[in-house]
C-alpha positions, 0 to 999 in steps of 0.5 A, a space after each residue: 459430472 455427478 448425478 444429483 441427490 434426491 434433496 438436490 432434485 426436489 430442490 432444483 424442481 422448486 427453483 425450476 417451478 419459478 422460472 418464466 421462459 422468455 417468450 416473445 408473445 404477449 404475456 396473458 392477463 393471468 401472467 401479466 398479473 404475477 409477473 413482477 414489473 421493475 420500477 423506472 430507474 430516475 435518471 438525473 440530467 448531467 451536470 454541465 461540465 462547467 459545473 463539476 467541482 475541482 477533485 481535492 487532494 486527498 488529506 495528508 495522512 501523517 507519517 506520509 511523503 507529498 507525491 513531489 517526494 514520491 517521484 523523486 525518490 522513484 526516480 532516483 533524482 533524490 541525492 543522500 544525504 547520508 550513506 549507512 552501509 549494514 555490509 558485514 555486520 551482525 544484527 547487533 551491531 547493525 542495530 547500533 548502526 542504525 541507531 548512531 547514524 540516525 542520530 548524527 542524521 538528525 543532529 545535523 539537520 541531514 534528510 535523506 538517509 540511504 541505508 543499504 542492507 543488501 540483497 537476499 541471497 537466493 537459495 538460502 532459507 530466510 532465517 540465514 541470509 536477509 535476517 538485518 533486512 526483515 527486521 529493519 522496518 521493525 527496528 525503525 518502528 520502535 527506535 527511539 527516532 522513530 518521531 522523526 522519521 517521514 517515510 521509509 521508502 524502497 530504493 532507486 536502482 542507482 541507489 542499490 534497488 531492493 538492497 537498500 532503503 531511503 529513510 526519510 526524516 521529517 524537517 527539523 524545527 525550531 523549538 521541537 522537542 526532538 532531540 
């Protein structure tokens, strides 16, 4: 430990000053007057259990899954409804891959999409291995599908684990502008 500047003494005298040791002898009347009492804390009574009202579901934030959704895909009992396989691809032509097998997903109604980008390499700096990987969710934000698109969600492992992702695409519906 160091020992204190004179500015930090002076300054530890002052705080020092204003402390009270604890005492178990009444306090005298001079010390009852500057000492400050705390106000009571208003309690109210407890509601009867009867009483409390239901939590509600917190609102649905849009580009979001209901928790149903959720579970499944964490459990891995959502079946794919379409399998995109980035192995042995480029950026470029991962790219286009996206890009035509989100539109045939949708044109045929399909919801679950399994796309498997595959594992990054252990070892090897990000900028070579694992590049199609980190710019998926970039790619996915600002494709022209991106409207129709739920959720993007982290894979099961029977599915491929942090090698692949589930997009989730949002229902079809008659009359939507979506194409």
């Amino acid at each position: 430990m160091r020992p204190l500047s004179a500015e930090e003494q002076a300054l530890w005298a002052q705080v020092a000053a204003t402390i009270r040791p604890l005492s178990r002898e009444p306090l005298k009347a001079s010390d009852q007057q500057a000492a400050v009492r705390p106000q009571p804390v208003r309690r109210t009574p407890a509601r009867p259990a009867a009483a409390v009202s239901p939590r509600k579901a917190p609102p649905s934030v849009p580009g979001t899954l209901d928790s149903g959704w959720d579970k499944r895909l964490r459990s891995g009992s959502v079946e794919p409804d379409r399998v995109l396989d980035l192995h042995g691809l480029n950026l470029e032509q991962a790219w286009a891959a996206i890009d035509r097998g989100l539109e045939a997903a949708i044109k045929s109604g399909q919801r679950v999409v399994l796309l498997i980008t595959g594992h990054a390499r252990p070892g090897a700096p990000p900028v070579q291995r694992g590049r199609i990987r980190a710019a998926v969710h970039d790619w996915l934000a600002v494709s022209r599908h991106a409207p129709r698109i739920a959720a993007v969600r982290g894979a099961h492992g029977r599915h491929g684990g942090g090698g692949s992702l589930y997009i989730i695409l949002r229902r079809n519906r008659p009359g939507s502008t979506f194409s």
